[in-house]
KOLZA-153458 format. One line per 2 residues: their letters; for each residue x, y, z of C-alpha. Coordinates in pm, whole numbers, plus 50000, padded with zeros to 5 digits. Layout:
BEGIN
a	X/Y/Z; ...
END
This chain:
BEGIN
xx	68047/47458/35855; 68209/47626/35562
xx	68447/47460/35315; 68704/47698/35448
xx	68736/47609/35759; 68697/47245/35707
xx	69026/47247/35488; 69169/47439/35795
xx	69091/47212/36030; 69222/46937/35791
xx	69561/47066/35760; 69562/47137/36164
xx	69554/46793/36154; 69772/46719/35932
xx	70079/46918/36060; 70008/46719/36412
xx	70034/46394/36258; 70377/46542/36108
xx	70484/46665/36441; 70411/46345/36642
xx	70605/46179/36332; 70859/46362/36378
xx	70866/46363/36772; 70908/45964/36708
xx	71121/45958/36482; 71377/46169/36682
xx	71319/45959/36973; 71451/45638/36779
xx	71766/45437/36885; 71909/45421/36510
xx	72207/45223/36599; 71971/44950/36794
xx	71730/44956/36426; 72086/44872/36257
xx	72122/44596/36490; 71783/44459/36407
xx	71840/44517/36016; 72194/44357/36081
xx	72037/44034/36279; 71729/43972/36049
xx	71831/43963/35709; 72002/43642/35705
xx	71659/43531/35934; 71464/43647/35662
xx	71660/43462/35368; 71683/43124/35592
xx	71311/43144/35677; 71250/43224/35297
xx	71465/42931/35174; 71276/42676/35427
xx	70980/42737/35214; 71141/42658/34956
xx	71134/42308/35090; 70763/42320/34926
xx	70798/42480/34655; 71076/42260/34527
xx	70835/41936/34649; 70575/42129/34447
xx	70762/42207/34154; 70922/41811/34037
xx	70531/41680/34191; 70329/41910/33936
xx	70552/41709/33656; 70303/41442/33776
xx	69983/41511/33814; 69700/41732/33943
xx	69635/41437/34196; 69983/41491/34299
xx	70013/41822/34354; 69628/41793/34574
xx	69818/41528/34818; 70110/41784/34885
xx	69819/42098/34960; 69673/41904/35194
xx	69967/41792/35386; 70119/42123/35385
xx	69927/42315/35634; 69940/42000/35899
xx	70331/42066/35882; 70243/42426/35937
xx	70071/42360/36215; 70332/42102/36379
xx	70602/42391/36264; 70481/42694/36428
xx	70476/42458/36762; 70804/42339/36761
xx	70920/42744/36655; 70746/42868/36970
xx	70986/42618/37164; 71325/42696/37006
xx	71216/43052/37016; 71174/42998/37431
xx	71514/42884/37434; 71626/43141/37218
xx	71525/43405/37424; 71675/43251/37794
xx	72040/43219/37567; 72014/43589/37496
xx	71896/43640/37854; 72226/43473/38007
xx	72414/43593/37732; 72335/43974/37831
xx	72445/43817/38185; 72784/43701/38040
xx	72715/43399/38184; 72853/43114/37943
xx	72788/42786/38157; 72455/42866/38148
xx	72394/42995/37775; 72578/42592/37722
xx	72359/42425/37962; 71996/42585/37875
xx	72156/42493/37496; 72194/42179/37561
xx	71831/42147/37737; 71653/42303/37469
xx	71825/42063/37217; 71684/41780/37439
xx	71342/41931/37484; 71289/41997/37100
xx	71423/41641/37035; 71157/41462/37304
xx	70910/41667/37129; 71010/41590/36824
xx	71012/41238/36851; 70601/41263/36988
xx	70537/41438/36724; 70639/41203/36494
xx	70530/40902/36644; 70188/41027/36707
xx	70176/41192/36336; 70269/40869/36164
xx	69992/40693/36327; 69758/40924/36280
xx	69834/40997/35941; 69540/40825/35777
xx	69284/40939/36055; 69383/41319/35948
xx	69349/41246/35551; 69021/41064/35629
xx	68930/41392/35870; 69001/41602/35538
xx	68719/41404/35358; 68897/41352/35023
xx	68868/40969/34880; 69074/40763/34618
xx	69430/40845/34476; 69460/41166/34661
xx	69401/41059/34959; 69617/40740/34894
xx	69915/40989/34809; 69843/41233/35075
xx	69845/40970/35356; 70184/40787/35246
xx	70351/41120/35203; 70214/41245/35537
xx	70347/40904/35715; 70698/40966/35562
xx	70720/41314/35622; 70666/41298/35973
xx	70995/41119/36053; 71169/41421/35955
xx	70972/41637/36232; 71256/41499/36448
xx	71524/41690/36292; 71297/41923/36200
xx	71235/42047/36563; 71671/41961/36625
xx	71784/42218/36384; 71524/42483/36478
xx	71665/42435/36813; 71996/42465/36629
xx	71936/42783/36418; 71733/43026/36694
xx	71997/42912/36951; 72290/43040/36708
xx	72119/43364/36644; 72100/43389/37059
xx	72470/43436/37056; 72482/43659/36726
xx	72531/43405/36472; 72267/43445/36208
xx	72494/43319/35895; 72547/42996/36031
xx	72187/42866/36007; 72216/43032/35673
xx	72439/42816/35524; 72283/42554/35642
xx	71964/42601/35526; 72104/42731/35182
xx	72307/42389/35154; 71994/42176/35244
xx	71817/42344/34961; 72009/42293/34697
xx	72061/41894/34798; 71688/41889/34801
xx	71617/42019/34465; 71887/41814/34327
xx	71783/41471/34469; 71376/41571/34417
xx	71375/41501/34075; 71558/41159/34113
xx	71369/41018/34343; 71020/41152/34206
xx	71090/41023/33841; 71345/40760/33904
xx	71718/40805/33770; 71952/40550/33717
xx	71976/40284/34031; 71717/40469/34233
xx	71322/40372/34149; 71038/40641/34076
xx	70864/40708/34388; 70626/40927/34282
xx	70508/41191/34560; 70686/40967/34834
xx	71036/41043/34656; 70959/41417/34794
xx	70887/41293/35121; 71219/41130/35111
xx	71412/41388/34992; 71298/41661/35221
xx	71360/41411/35559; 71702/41339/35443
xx	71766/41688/35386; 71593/41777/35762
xx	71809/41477/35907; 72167/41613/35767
xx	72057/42012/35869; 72041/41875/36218
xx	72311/41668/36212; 72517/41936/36104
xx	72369/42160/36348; 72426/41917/36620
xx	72789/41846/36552; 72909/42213/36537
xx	72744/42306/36838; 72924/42035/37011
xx	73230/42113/36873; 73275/42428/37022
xx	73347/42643/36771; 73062/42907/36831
xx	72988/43109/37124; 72785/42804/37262
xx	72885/42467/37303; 72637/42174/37393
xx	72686/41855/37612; 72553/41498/37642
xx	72539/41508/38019; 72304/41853/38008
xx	72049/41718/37722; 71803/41517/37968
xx	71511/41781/38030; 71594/41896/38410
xx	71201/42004/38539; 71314/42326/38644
xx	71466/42396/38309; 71194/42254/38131
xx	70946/42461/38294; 71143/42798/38204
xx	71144/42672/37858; 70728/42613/37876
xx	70629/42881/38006; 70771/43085/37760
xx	70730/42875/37455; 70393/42798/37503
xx	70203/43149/37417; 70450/43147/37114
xx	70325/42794/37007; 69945/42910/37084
xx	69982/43264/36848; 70135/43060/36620
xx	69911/42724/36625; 69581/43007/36570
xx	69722/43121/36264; 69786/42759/36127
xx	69453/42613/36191; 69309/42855/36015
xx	69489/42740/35734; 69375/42377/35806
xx	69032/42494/35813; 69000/42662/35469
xx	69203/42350/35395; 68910/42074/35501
xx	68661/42380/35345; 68861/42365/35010
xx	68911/41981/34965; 68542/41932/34846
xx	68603/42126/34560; 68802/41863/34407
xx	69192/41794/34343; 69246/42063/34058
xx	69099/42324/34328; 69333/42173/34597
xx	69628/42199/34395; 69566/42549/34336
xx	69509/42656/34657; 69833/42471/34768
xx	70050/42640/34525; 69867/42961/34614
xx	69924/42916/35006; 70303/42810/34945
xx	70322/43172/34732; 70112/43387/35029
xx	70369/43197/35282; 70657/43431/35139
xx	70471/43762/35226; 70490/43667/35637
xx	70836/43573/35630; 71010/43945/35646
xx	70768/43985/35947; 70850/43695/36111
xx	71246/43760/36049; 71229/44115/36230
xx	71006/43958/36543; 71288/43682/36554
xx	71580/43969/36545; 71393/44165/36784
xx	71332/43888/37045; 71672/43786/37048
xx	71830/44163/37099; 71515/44197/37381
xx	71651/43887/37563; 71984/44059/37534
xx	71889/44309/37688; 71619/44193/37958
xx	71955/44022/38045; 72164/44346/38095
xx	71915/44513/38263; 71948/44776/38045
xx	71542/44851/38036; 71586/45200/37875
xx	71684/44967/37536; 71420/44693/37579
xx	71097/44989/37625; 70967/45081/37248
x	71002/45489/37233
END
């Protein structure tokens, strides 16, 4: 075959990959891709500034120690893992809001609310029970010995109280972006933040009345943070001032309700749960290496976490305007072109 026709051939090719391009392009819903823009920008920045949870943790615990740091890298990837379970949940409810919202149907966006709230808080709670107790078993599982795992295992055991109102205001924030409101989680998460880098330093190094606690002081911090994030959550949903409004007498898990909620939430937990333990496997791989080569890869892992969040803001956005949709009935908008 001559060179000649090769380069024809080549730029055959080429001008059908432009056509099909094109072809797709036109076919686009552009005012449905400025509703996902619209929706997943404030997902993004809330998802990026719940990482920063870590990185401020990360930042006051490096004025410690190497040691330090190591306990926080090891723990970090078990909250990952316990994370991307509870999102597949709130995401499940997330998704049968939009559905009833596309309806109209308002008693039942409040009373699948109000079940998901109670569902994320059961699961919360067995979460952190079981974590708390188990908390030295899954240091000792790690295989690292002495200070680190002393640190690693009292942070761990304090941390997990907080998976509570972790699991509350997720429940909180994808159920608000069901019904449209993506700036309310926001300013949530935004206020959390700040009140967590604030109170880090004095309770890692001690200020004034308040004792240095060391790695624990983070622990604190970032549970009393989760704890008022879902209280506030939890009070303006019941207050009625959104498009949803949650009651006591619908929070107790209903089977049928519950099941809904499962069997949606539960390939979201398992895509998500893959992706973690990989994490906790290069994790256990890593912690031989020593605590300077833990710390790095912790504060390397926290970095790499930013990369996934745009992704994971658009799939939110998109999920939400499908349920929307699937609700309508309008199947024209909820089929990719």
């Amino acid at each position: 075959m001559s060179q000649l026709s090769t380069t024809k051939e080549l730029e055959l090719l080429a001008l059908r990959v432009y056509d099909g391009a094109m072809k797709w392009l036109r076919r686009l819903d552009w005012d449905l891709i400025k509703q996902i823009l619209k929706l997943s920008w404030p997902i993004v920045m809330a998802n990026a500034l719940q990482s920063a949870y870590q990185l401020t943790d990360t930042f006051w615990v490096g004025r410690i120690g190497a040691n330090a740091v190591a306990a926080l890298s090891l723990c970090y990837p078990i909250f990952f893992l316990l994370l991307s379970m509870g999102i597949g949940f709130s995401i499940a409810g997330a998704v049968l809001i939009s559905q009833y919202k596309g309806v109209g149907d308002q008693k039942s966006i409040n009373h699948i609310a109000s079940q998901a709230i109670g569902v994320m808080a059961i699961f919360g709670l067995f979460i952190s029970f079981v974590g708390f107790l188990s908390a030295e078993l899954i240091i000792d599982l790690i295989g690292v010995e002495g200070e680190v795992h002393e640190l690693a295992t009292s942070y761990l055991k304090i941390a997990m109280f907080g998976m509570t109102f972790q699991y509350v205001y997720l429940s909180f924030q994808n159920t608000l972006r069901a019904v449209g409101n993506v700036q309310k989680p926001l300013n949530v998460v935004l206020l959390t933040v700040v009140i967590n880098f604030i109170l880090d330093p004095i309770l890692i190094k001690g200020w004034g009345p308040f004792p240095a606690l060391g790695v624990d002081g983070a622990a604190y911090s970032t549970v009393f943070t989760q704890a008022l994030a879902a209280l506030i959550g939890l009070s303006y949903m019941g207050s009625g001032q959104e498009k949803v409004q949650i009651h006591l007498r619908d929070i107790i898990p209903i089977y049928s309700d519950f099941k809904k909620i499962f069997k949606l939430a539960v390939p979201t937990s398992l895509e998500g749960s893959t992706r973690a333990l990989s994490m906790n496997a290069i994790t256990f791989l890593v912690a031989g290496f020593g605590s300077e080569v833990v710390a790095v890869f912790g504060i390397g892992v926290r970095i790499l976490s930013f990369v996934v969040i745009p992704a994971l803001g658009f799939s939110q956005a998109c999920s939400v305007l499908v349920g929307n949709h699937v609700g309508k009935g309008d199947n024209e908008k909820v089929t990719f072109p």
